[in-house]
C-alpha positions in Angstrom: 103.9 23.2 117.5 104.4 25.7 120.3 103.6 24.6 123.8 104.7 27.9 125.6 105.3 31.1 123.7 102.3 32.2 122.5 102.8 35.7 120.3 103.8 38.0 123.0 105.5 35.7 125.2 104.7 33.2 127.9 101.8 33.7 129.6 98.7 32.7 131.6 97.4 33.1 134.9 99.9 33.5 137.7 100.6 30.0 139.7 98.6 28.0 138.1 99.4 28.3 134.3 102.5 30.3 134.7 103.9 28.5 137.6 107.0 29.5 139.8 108.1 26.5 138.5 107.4 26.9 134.7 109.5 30.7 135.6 112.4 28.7 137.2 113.0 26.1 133.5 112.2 29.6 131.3 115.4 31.0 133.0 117.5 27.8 133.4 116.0 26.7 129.4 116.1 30.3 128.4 119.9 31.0 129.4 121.7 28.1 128.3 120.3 28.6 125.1 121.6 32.3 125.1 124.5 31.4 126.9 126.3 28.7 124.3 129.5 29.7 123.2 129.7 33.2 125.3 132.1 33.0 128.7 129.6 35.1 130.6 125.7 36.5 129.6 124.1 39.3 131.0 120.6 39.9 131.3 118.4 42.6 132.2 114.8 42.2 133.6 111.9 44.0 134.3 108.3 43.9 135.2 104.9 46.0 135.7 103.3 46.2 138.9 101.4 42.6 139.4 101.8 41.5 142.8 102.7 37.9 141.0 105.9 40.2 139.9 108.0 39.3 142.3 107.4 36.3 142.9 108.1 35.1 139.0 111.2 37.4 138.8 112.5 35.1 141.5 111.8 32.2 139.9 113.2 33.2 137.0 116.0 35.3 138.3 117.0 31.8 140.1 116.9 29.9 136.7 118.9 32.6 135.0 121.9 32.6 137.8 121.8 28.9 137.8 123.7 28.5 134.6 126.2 31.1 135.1 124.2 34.3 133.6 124.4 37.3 135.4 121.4 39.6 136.0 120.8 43.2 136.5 117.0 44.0 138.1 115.2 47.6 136.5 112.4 47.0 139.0 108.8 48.3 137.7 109.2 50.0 134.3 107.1 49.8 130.5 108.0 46.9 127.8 110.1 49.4 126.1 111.9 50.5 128.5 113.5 46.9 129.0 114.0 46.5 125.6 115.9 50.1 125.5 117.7 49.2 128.5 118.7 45.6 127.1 120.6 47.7 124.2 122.0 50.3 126.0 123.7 48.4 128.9 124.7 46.1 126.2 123.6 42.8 127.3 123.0 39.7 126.1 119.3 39.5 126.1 116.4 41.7 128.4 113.3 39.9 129.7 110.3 41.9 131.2 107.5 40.1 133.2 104.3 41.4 132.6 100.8 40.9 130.9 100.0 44.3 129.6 96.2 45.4 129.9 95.1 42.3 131.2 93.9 41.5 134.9 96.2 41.6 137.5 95.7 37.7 138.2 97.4 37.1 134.7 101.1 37.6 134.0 103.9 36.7 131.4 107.7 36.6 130.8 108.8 37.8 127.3 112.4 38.0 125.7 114.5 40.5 124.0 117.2 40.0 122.1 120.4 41.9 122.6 119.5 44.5 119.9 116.0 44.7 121.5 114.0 43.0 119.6 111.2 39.4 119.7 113.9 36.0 120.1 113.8 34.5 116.7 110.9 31.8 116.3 113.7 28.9 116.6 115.6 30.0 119.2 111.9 30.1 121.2 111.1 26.6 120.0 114.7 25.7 121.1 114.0 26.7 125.0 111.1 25.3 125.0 112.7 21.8 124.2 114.9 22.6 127.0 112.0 23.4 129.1 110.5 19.8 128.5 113.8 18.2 128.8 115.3 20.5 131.5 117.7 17.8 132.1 119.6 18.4 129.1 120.7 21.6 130.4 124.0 20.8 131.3 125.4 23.4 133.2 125.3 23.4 136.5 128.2 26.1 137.6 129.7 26.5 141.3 131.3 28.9 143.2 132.6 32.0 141.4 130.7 31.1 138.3 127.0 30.9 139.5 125.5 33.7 137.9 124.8 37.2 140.1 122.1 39.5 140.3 122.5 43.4 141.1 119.7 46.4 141.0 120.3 49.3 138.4 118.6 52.0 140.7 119.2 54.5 137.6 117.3 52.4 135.1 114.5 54.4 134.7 116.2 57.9 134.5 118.5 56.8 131.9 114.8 55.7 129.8 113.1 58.9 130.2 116.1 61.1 129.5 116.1 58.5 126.3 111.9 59.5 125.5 113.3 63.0 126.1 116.0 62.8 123.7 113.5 61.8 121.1 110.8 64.1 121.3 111.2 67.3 119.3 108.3 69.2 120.8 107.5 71.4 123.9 104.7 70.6 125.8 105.2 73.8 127.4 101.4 75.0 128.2 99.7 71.9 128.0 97.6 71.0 130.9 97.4 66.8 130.4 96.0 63.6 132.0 98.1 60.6 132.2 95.7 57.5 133.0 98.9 55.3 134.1 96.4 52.2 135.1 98.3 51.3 138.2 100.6 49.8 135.3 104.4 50.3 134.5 104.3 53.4 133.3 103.1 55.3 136.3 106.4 56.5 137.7 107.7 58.0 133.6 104.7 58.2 132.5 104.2 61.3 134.1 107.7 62.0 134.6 108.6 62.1 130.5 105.4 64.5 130.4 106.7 66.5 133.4 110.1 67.2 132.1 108.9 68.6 128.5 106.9 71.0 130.4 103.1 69.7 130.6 101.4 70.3 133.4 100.2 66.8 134.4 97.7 65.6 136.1 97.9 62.0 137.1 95.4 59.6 137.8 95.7 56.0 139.0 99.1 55.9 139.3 99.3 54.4 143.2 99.2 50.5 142.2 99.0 48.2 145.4 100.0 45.2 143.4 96.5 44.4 143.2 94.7 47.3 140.9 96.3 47.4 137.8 93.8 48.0 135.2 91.0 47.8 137.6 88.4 49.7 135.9 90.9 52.0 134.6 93.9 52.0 131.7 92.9 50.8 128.1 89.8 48.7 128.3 88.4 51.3 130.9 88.9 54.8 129.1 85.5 56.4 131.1 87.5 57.5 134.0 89.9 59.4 131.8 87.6 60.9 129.8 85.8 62.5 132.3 88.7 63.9 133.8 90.3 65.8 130.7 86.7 66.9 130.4 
């Protein structure tokens, strides 16, 4: 029976359900799982706009480097795009921390595998025996070993030129609104859309940390609506 990976991850409402604490055991649990039997695991993470973001990439990030894994930040960017990215800079597993379309006091922490993909079903259930026994973890590295974390500040050109790459079509003539829901899109959203040669017009796409899908995005389509109109 699980206790904390639901279908799409670990999640809940920040600091409370999905505690800085809770963040700190999913990196610590999480990478010595991934981390048996490899000399040095690298992991890439990302997350949408929440201001609980940073806060639980911390926590996390901290867990991660605390058993020798070394982690490479993408900063705000879509699912996809970490699970690209995990693939592409060839590392050991990608984790992005967000909870999609729902309200900005919720957020979660989901895996990738290396090939980009949902952790297998018993390599979840195996962190979270770690998590409850976070004792077990036996690895406790010092000095040159303790994992390190560095920014990739070309993350999210390297995934749009990738959407690009993969798009047979010119948009050439097409005058388009983007609803980017204050989310993690709204930097390539508009920038994929851009590039092919729509004309774009953007709306809420300034997130303050607090307004991400605030009466806008998927559950909120009026706004949209009446601008194409």
């Amino acid at each position: 029976m699980r206790k904390y990976f639901g279908t799409d991850g670990v999640r809940g409402v920040a600091n409370t359900e999905l505690t800085c604490e809770l963040a700190y055991k999913l990196g610590r649990a999480g990478g010595y799982v991934l981390a048996q039997d490899k000399d040095r695991v690298k992991v890439i993470v990302g997350k949408d706009t929440r201001v609980s973001g940073d806060m639980l990439e911390a926590a996390l990030i901290s867990g991660l480097m605390s058993v020798g894994c070394d982690v490479i930040t993408v900063g705000v960017i879509p699912t996809p795009g970490v699970a690209y990215l995990t693939k592409k800079y060839e590392a050991d597993c990608g984790v992005v921390i967000s909870a999609s379309h729902n309200p900005v006091e919720y957020n979660g922490i989901k895996f990738f595998n290396k090939d980009g993909y949902k952790l297998d079903d018993s390599i979840e259930l195996e962190i979270e025996n770690y998590i409850e026994n976070i004792e077990k973890v036996e690895s406790s590295p010092i000095g040159s070993e303790v994992g390190r974390k560095m920014h990739k500040h070309d993350a999210k050109r390297d995934y749009v030129d990738y959407l690009k790459s993969i798009i047979d079509v010119d948009f050439k003539g097409l005058k388009v609104v983007l609803d980017c829901a204050n989310g993690a899109a709204y930097e390539v959203g508009p920038m994929v859309f851009k590039e092919l040669g729509a004309e774009v017009i953007s709306i809420n796409s300034c997130p303050d940390g607090n307004n991400i899908n605030d009466k806008c995005g998927s559950t909120h389509p009026q706004k949209l609506q009446e601008a194409v109109i």
